[in-house]
Chimera marker file (.cmm) of the C-alpha trace (Angstrom):
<marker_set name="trace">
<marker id="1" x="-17.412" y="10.958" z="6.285" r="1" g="1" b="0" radius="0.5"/>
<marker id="2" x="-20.750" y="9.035" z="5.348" r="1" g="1" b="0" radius="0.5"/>
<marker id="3" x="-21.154" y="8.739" z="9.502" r="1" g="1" b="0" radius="0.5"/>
<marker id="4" x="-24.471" y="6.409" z="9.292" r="1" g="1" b="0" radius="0.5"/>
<marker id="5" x="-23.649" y="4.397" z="6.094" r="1" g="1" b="0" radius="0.5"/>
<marker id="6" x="-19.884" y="3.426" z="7.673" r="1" g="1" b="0" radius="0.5"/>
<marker id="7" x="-22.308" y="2.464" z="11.503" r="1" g="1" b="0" radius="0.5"/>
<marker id="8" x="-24.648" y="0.587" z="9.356" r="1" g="1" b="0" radius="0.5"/>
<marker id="9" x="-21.951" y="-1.103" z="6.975" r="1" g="1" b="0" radius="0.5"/>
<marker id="10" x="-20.023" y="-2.119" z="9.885" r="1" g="1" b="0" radius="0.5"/>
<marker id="11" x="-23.000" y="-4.097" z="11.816" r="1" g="1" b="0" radius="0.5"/>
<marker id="12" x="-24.412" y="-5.274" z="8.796" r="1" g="1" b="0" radius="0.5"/>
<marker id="13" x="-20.929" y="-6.391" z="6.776" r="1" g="1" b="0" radius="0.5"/>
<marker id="14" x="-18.306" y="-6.273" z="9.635" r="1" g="1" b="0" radius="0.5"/>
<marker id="15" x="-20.710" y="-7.922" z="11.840" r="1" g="1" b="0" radius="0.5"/>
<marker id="16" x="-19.783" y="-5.068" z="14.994" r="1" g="1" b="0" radius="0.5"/>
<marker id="17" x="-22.404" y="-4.466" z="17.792" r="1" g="1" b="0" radius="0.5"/>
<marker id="18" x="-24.141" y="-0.902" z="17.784" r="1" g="1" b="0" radius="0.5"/>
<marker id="19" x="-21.591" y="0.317" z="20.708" r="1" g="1" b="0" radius="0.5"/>
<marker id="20" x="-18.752" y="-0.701" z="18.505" r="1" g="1" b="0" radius="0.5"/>
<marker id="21" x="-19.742" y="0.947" z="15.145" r="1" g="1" b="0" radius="0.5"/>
<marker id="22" x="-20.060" y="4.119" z="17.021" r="1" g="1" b="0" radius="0.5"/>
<marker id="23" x="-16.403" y="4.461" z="18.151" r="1" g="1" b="0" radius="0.5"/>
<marker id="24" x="-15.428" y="3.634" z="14.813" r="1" g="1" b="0" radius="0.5"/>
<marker id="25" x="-17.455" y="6.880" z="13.606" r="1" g="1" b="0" radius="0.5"/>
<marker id="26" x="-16.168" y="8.461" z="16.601" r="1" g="1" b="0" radius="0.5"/>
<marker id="27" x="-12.579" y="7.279" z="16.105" r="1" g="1" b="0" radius="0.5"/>
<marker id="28" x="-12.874" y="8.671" z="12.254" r="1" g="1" b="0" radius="0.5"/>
<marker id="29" x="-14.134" y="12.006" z="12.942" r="1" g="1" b="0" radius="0.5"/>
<marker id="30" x="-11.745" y="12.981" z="15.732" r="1" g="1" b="0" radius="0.5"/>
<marker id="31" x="-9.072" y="12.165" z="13.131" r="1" g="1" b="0" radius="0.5"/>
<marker id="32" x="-10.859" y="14.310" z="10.828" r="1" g="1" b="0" radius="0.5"/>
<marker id="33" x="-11.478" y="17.308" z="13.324" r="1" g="1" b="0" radius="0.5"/>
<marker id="34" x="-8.015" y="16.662" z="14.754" r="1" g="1" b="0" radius="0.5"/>
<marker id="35" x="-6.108" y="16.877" z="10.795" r="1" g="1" b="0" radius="0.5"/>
<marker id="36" x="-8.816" y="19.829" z="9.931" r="1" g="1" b="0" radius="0.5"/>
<marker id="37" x="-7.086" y="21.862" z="12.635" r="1" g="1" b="0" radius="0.5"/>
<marker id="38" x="-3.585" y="20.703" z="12.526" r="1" g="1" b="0" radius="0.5"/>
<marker id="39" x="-3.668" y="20.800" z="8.411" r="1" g="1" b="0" radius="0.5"/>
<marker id="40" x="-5.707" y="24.134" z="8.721" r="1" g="1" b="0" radius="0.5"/>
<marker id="41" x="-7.706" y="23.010" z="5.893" r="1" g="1" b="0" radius="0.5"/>
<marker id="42" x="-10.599" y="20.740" z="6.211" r="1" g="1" b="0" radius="0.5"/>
<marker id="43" x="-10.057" y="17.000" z="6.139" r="1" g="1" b="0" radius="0.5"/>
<marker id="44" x="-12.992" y="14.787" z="4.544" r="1" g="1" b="0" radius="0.5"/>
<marker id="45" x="-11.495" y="10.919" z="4.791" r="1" g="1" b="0" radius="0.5"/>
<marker id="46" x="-14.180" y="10.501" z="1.287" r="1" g="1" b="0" radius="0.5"/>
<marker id="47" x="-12.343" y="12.971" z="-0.393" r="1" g="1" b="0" radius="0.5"/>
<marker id="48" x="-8.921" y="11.844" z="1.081" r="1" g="1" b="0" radius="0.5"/>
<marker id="49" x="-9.579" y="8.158" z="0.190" r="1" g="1" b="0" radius="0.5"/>
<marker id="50" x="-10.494" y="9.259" z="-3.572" r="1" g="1" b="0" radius="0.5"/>
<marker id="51" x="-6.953" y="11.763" z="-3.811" r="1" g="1" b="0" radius="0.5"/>
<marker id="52" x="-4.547" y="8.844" z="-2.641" r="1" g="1" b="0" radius="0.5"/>
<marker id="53" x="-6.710" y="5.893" z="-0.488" r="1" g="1" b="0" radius="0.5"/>
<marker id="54" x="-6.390" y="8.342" z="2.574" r="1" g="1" b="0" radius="0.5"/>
<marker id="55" x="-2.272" y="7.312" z="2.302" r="1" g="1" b="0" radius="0.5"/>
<marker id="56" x="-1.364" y="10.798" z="3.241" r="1" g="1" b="0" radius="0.5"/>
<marker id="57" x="-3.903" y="10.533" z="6.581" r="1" g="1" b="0" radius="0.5"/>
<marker id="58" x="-2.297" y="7.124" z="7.356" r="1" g="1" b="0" radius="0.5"/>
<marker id="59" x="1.223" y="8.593" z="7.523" r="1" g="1" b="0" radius="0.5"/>
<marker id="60" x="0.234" y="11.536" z="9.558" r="1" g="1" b="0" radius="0.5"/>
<marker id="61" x="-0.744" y="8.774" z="11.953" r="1" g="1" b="0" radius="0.5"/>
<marker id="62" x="2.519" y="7.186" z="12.373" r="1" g="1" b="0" radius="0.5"/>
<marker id="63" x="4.742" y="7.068" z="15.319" r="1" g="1" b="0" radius="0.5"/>
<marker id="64" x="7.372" y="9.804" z="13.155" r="1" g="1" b="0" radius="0.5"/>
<marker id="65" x="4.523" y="12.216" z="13.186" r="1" g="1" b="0" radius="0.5"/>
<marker id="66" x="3.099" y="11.964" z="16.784" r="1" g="1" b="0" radius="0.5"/>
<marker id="67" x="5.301" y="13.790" z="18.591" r="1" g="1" b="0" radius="0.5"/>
<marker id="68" x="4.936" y="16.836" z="16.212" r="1" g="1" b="0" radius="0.5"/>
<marker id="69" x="0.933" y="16.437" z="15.734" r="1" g="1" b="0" radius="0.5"/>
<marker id="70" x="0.050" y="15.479" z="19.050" r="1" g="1" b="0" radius="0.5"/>
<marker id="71" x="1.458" y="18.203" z="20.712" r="1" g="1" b="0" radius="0.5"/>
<marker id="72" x="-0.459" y="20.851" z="18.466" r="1" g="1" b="0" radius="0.5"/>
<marker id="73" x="-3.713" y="18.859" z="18.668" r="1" g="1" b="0" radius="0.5"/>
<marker id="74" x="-6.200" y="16.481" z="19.869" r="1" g="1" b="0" radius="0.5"/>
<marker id="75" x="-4.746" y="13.138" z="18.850" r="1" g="1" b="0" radius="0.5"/>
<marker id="76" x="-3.814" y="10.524" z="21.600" r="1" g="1" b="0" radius="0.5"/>
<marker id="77" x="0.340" y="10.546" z="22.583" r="1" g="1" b="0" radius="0.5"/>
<marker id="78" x="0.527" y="6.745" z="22.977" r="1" g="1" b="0" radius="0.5"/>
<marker id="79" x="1.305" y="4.270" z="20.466" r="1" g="1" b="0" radius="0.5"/>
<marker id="80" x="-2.193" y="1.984" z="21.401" r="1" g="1" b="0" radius="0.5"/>
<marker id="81" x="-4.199" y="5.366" z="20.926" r="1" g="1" b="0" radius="0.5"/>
<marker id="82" x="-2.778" y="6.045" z="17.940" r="1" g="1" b="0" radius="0.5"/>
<marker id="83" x="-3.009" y="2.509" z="16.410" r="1" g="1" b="0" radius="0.5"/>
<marker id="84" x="-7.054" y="2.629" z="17.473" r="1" g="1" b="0" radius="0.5"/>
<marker id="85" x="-7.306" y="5.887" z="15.084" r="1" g="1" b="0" radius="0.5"/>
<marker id="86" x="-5.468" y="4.363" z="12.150" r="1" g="1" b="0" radius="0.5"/>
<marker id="87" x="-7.434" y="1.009" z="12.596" r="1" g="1" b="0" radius="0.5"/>
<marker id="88" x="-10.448" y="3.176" z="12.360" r="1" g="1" b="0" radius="0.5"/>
<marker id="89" x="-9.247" y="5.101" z="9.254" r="1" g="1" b="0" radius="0.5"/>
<marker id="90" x="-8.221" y="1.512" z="8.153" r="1" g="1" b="0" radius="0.5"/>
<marker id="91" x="-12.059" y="0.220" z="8.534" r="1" g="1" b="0" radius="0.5"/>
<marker id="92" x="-13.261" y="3.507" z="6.976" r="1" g="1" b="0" radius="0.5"/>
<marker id="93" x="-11.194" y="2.680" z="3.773" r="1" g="1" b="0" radius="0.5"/>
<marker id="94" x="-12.790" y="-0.897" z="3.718" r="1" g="1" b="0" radius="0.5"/>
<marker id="95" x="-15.699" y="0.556" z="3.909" r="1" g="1" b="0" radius="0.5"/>
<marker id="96" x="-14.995" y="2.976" z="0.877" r="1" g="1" b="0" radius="0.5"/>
<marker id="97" x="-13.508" y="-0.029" z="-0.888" r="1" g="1" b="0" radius="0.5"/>
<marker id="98" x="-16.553" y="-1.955" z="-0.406" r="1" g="1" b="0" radius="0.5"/>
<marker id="99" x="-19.086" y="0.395" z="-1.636" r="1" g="1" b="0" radius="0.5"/>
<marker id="100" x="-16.377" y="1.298" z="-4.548" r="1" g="1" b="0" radius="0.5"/>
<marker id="101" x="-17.230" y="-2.683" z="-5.814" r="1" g="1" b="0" radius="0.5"/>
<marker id="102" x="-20.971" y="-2.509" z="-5.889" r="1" g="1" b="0" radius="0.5"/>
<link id1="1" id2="2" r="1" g="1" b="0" radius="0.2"/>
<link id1="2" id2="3" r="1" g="1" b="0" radius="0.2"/>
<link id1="3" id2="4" r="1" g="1" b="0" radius="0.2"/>
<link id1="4" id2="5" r="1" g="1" b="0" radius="0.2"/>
<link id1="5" id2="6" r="1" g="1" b="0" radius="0.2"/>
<link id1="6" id2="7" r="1" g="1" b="0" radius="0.2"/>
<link id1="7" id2="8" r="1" g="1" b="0" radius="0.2"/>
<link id1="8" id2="9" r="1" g="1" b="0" radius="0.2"/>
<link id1="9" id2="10" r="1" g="1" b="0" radius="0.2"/>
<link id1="10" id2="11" r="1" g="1" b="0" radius="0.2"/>
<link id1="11" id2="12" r="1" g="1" b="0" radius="0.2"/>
<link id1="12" id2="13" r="1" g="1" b="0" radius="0.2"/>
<link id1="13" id2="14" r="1" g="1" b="0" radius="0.2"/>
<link id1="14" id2="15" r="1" g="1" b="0" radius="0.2"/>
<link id1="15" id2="16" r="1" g="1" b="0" radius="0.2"/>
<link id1="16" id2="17" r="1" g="1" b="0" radius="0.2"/>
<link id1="17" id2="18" r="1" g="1" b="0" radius="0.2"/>
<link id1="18" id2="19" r="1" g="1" b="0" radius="0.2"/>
<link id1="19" id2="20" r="1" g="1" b="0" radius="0.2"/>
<link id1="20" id2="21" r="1" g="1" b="0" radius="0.2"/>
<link id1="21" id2="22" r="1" g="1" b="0" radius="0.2"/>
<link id1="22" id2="23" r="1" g="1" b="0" radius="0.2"/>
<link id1="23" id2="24" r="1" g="1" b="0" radius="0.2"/>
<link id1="24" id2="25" r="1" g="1" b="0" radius="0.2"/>
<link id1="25" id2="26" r="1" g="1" b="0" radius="0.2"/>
<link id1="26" id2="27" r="1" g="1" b="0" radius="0.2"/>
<link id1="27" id2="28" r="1" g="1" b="0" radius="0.2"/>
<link id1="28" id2="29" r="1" g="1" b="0" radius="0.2"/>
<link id1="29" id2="30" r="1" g="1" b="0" radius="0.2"/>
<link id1="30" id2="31" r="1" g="1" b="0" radius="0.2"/>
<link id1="31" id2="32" r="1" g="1" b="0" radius="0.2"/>
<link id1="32" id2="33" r="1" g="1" b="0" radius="0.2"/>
<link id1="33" id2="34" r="1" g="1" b="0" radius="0.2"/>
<link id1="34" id2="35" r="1" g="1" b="0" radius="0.2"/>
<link id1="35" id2="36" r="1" g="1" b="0" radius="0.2"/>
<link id1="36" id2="37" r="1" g="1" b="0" radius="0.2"/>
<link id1="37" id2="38" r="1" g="1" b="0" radius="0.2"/>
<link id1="38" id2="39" r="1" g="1" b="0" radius="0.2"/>
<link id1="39" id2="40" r="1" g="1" b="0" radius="0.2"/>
<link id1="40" id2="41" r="1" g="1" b="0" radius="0.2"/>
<link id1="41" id2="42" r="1" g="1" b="0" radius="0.2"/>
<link id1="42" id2="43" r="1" g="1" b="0" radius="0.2"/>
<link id1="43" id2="44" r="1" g="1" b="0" radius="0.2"/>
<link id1="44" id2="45" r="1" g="1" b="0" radius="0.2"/>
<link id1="45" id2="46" r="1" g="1" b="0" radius="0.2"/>
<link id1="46" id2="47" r="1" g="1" b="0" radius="0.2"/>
<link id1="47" id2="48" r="1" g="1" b="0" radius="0.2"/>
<link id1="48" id2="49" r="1" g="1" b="0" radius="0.2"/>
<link id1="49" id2="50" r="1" g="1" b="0" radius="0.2"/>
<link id1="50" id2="51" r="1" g="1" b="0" radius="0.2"/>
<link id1="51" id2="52" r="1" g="1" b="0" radius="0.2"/>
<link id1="52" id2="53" r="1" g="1" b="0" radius="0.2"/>
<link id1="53" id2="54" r="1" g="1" b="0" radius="0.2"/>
<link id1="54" id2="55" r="1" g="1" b="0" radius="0.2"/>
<link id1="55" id2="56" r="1" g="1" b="0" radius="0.2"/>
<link id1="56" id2="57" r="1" g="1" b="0" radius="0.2"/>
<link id1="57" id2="58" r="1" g="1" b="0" radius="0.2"/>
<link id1="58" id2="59" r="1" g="1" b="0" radius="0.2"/>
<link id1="59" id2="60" r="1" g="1" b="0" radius="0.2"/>
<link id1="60" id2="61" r="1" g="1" b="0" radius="0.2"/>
<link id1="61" id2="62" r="1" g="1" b="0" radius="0.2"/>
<link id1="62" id2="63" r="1" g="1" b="0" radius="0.2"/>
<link id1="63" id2="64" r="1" g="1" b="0" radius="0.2"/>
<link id1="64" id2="65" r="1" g="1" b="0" radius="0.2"/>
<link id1="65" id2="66" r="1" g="1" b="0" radius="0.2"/>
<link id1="66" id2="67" r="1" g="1" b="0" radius="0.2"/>
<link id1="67" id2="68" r="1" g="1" b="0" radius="0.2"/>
<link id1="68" id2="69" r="1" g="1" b="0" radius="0.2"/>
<link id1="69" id2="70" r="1" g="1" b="0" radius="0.2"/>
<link id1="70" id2="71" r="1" g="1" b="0" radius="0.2"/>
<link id1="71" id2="72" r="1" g="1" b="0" radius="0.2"/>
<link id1="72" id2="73" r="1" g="1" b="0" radius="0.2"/>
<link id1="73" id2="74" r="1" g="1" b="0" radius="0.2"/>
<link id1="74" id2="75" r="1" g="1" b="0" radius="0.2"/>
<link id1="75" id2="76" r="1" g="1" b="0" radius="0.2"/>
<link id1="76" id2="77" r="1" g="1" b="0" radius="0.2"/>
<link id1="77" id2="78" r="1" g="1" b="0" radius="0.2"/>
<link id1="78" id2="79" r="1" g="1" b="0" radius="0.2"/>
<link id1="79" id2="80" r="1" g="1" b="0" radius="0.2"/>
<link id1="80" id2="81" r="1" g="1" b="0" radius="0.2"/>
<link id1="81" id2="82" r="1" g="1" b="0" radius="0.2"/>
<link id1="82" id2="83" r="1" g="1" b="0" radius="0.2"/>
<link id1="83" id2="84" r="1" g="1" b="0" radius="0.2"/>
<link id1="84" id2="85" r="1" g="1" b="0" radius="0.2"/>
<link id1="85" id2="86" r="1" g="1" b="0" radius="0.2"/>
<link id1="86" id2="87" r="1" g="1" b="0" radius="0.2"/>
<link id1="87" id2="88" r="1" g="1" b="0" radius="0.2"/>
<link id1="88" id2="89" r="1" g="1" b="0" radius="0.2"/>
<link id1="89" id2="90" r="1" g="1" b="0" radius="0.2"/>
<link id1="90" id2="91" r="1" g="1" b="0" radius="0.2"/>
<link id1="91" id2="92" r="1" g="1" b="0" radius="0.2"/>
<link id1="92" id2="93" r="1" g="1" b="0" radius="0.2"/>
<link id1="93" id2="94" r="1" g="1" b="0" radius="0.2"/>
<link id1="94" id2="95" r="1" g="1" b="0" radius="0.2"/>
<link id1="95" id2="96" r="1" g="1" b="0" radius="0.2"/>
<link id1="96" id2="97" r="1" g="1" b="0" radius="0.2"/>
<link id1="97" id2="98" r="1" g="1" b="0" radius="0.2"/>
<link id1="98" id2="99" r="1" g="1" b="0" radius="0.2"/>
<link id1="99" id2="100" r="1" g="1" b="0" radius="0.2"/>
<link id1="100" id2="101" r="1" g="1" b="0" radius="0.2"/>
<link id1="101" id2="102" r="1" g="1" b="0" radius="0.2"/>
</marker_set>
């Protein structure tokens, strides 16, 4: 994850407050340290977004998959913590998206 290009993109483009922007990083990398361990490989959401538009992330964030990942690992139980993750991955793929078009 491009941690200070994503804060930056999302005050300057997404128009989010400093406090904001950093639980969105925050949000992005616990999915990534979270996936890293349960995957036992190491998850990169740049490299995920240009294999598949981080699809394969998303669906490891659904509610079929919770009860099996979040038991292993660090990712919330509840369906509001979960949605906050995959919003975040959802903003980080914007953000990919974006910089994709310049």
């Amino acid at each position: 994850m491009r941690a200070k290009a994503f804060a930056d993109w999302l005050m300057n483009v997404d128009h989010r407050d400093i406090r904001q922007a950093r639980d969105y990083v925050s949000r992005v990398r616990r999915v990534e340290n979270a996936l890293s361990e349960y995957l036992l490989r190491s998850v990169n959401l740049d490299e995920e977004f240009n294999n598949d538009n981080c699809d394969f992330i998303l669906s490891l964030l659904s509610i079929e998959h919770d009860k099996k990942i979040s038991n292993t690992i660090n990712l919330p139980e509840s369906k509001d913590g979960l949605s906050k993750l995959k919003t975040a991955v959802n903003k980080y793929i914007r953000f990919c998206n974006a910089l994709k078009q310049e």
